[in-house]
C-alpha positions in Angstrom: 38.9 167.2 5.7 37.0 168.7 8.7 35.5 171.6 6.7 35.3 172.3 3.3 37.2 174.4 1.0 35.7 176.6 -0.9 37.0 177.0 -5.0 36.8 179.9 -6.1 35.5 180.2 -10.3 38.2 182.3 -11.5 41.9 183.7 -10.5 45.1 181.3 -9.6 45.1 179.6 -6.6 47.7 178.9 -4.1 48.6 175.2 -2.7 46.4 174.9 0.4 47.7 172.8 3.0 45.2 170.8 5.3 45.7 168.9 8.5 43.5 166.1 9.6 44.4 164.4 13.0 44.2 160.6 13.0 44.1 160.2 17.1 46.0 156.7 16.8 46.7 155.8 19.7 49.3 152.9 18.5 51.5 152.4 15.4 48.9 150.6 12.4 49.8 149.2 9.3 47.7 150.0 6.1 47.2 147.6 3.5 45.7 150.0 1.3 44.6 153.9 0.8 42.8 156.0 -1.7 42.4 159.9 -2.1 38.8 160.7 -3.2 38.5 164.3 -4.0 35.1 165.9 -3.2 35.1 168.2 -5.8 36.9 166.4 -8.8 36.4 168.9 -11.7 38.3 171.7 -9.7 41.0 169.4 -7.9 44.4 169.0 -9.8 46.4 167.0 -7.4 46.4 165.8 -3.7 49.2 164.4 -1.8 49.0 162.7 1.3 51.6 163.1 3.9 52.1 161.6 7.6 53.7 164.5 9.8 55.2 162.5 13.1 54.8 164.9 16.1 58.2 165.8 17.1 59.9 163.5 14.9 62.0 164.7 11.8 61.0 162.3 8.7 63.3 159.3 7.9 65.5 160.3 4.9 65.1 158.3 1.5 66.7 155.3 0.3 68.5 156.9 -2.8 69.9 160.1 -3.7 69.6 162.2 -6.1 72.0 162.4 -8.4 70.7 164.4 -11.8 69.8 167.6 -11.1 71.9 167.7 -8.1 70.1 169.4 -5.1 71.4 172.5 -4.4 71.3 174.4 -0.6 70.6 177.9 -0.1 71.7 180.1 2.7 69.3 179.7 5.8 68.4 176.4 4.3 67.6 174.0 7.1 69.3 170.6 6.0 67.1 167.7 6.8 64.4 170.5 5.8 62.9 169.2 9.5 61.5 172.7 10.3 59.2 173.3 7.5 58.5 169.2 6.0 54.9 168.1 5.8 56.1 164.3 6.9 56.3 161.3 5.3 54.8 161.1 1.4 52.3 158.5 2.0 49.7 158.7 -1.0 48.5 160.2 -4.3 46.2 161.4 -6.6 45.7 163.3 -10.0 43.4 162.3 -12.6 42.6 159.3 -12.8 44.9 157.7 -10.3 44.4 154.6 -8.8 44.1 153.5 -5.5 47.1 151.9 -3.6 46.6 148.1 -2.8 50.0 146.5 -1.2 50.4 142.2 -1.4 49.9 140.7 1.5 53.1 140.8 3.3 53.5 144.2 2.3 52.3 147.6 4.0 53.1 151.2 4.9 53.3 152.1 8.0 51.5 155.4 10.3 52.9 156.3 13.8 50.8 157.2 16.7 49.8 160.3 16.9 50.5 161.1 13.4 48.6 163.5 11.8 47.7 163.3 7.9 48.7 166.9 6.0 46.8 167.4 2.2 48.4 169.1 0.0 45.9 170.2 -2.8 46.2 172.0 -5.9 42.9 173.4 -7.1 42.6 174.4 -10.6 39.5 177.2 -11.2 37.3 176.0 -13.8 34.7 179.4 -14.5 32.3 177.3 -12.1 33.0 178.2 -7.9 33.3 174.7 -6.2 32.8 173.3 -2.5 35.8 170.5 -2.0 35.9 168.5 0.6 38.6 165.4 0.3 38.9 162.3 1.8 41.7 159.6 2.4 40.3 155.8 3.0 42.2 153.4 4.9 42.4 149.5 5.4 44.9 148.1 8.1 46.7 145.2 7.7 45.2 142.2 9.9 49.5 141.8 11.0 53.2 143.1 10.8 54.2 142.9 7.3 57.6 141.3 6.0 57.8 144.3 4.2 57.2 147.7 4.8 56.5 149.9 2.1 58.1 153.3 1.1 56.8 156.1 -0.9 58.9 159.0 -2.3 59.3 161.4 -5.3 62.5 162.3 -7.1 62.0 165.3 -9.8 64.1 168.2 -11.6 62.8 171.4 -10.3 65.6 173.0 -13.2 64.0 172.5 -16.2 63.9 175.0 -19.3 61.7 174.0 -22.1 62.0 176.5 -25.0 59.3 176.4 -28.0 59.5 173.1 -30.0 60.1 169.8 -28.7 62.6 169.1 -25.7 63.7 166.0 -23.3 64.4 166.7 -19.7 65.8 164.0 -16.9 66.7 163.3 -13.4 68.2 160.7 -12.2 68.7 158.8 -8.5 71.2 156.4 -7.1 70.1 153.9 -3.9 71.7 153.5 -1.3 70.3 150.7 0.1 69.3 147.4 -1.3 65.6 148.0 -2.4 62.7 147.1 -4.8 61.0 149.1 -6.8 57.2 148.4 -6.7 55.6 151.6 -8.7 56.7 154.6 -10.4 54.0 157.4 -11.1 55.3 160.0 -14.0 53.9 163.4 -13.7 53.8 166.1 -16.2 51.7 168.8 -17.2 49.7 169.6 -20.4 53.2 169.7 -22.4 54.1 166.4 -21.3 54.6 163.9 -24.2 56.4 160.4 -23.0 58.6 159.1 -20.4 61.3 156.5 -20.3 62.5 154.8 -17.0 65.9 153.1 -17.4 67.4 151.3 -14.6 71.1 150.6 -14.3 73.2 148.0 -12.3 76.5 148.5 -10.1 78.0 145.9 -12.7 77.1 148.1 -15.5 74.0 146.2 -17.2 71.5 148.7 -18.0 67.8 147.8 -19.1 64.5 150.8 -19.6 61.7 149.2 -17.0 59.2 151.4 -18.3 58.1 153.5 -21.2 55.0 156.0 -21.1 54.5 156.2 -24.9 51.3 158.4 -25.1 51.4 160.3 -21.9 48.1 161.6 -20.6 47.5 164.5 -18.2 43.9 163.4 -17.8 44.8 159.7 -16.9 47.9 159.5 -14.5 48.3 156.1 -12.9 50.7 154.2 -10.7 52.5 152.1 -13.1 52.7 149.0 -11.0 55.1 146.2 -11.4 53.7 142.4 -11.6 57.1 141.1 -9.8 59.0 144.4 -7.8 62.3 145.3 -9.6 65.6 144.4 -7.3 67.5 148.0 -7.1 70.7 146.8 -5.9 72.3 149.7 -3.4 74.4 151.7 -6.2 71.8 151.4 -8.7 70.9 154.5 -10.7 67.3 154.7 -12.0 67.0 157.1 -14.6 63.6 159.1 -15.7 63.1 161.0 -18.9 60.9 163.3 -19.8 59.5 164.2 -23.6 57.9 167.2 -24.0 55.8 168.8 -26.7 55.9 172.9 -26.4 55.4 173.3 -30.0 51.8 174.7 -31.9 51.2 170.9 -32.9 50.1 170.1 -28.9 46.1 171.3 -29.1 46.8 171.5 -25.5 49.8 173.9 -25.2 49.0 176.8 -23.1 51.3 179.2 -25.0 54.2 178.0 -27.7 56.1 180.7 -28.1 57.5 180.9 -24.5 60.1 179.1 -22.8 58.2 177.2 -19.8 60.2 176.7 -16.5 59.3 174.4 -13.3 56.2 175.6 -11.8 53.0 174.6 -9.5 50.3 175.5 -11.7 48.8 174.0 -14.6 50.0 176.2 -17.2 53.7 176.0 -16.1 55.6 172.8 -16.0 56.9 169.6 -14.2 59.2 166.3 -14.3 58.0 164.5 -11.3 58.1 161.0 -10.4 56.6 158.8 -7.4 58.3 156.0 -6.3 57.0 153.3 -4.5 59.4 150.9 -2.6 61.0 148.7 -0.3 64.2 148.6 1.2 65.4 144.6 0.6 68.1 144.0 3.2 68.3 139.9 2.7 68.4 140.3 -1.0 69.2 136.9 -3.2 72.7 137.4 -5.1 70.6 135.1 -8.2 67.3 137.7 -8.2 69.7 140.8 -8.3 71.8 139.0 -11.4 68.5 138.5 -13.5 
């Protein structure tokens, strides 16, 4: 960041949004990126997008199907207008830093400039942040280039107890999953990823048995999954708004989707590739 924001010790504070110029003055490829937050004890989240100038951002692979988006009158479509770019990177506590195989690598345009979203959380102590994203390029041209999203339910209702919330997307292109990053807030309990095939097969890829708000990681795959176009990944949610979570802001309420800590979320990252020479045998296993 080119100056530092200043956190304030008490009182709710709104998403800031920060632009850092790159000056590229060619396309580069980056093999690898971390967010380090300059003030960690105050910063709840930061994510990292690449704003083209002029251009609108390419849409997804998939779809969502589960909730289904909704548009609202005076809604811009493509949502070109008002987008931040490109999702490019993440960080929440204790997220690691994103290392693609060699082959492999997101790509930046010229010109681009890098747009921060952070969430600052006041702690009773005021803070001085100052965040920074780290780079390496690629030494070539990758086989592959790497795609990061999100996919989440924005219409979730949680009412005291215990409750399960999903969403769910559908690709439209042959792709690969490489990561998935689950993101709750302090009433998140678990999470379940299932993934099911155009033939029918269905099979859960991952499982978050004990989720952790103060450890939230890229769950990274050893071999990337083959998402076959048609394939529906589904991601739920288990949540815990009952007096038995210690961490439960307040039980007795029904929570709805909402930005700051004490409210709630079923978000999920998604890193990928799109796979167009995919190998009829590797999408069977």
């Amino acid at each position: 960041m080119e100056k530092a924001y200043d956190v304030p010790a008490s009182g709710t504070i709104d998403y800031q949004y920060v632009k850092i110029p790159t000056h590229l003055s060619e396309d580069k490829w980056i093999q690898a990126i971390e967010i380090r937050a300059g003030a960690r004890r105050v910063v709840h989240h930061v994510l990292v997008f690449a704003k083209e100038q002029g251009a609108t951002p390419r849409p997804a692979a998939f779809e969502v199907l589960i909730p289904k988006p909704e548009a609202k009158p005076g809604d811009d479509p493509d949502h070109s207008n008002d987008s931040p770019g490109v999702l490019i990177a993440t960080t929440a506590p204790g997220t690691n830093a994103m290392t693609f195989a060699p082959g492999r690598a997101l790509r930046i345009r010229a010109g681009t400039t890098l747009v921060l979203q952070l969430h600052y959380t006041a702690n009773g102590t005021g803070a001085s942040d100052r965040t920074s994203v780290g780079v390496i390029y690629a030494k070539e041209a990758p086989r592959q280039e790497i795609r990061t999203s999100a996919f989440l339910n924005e219409t979730l209702k949680l009412p005291p107890g215990s409750s399960d919330t999903g969403t769910a997307i559908q690709f439209l292109e042959d792709s690969r999953i490489r990561a998935l990053f689950p993101h709750t807030h302090l009433r998140g309990k678990s999470w379940e990823y299932r993934l099911t095939y155009p033939d029918g097969r269905s099979e859960v890829v991952l499982t978050v048995p004990k989720y952790d708000f103060n450890w939230q990681t890229y769950y990274v795959f050893t071999e990337p999954l083959a998402a076959p176009k048609g394939s529906r990944l589904q991601a739920l949610a288990h949540y815990d708004n009952s007096t038995e979570n210690k961490w439960n802001p307040d039980p007795t309420i029904e929570v709805h989707w909402g930005e700051q800590t004490w409210e709630e979320m079923q978000y999920s990252g998604i890193t990928y590739f799109v796979d167009p020479n995919r190998q009829p045998a590797i999408a069977a296993r």
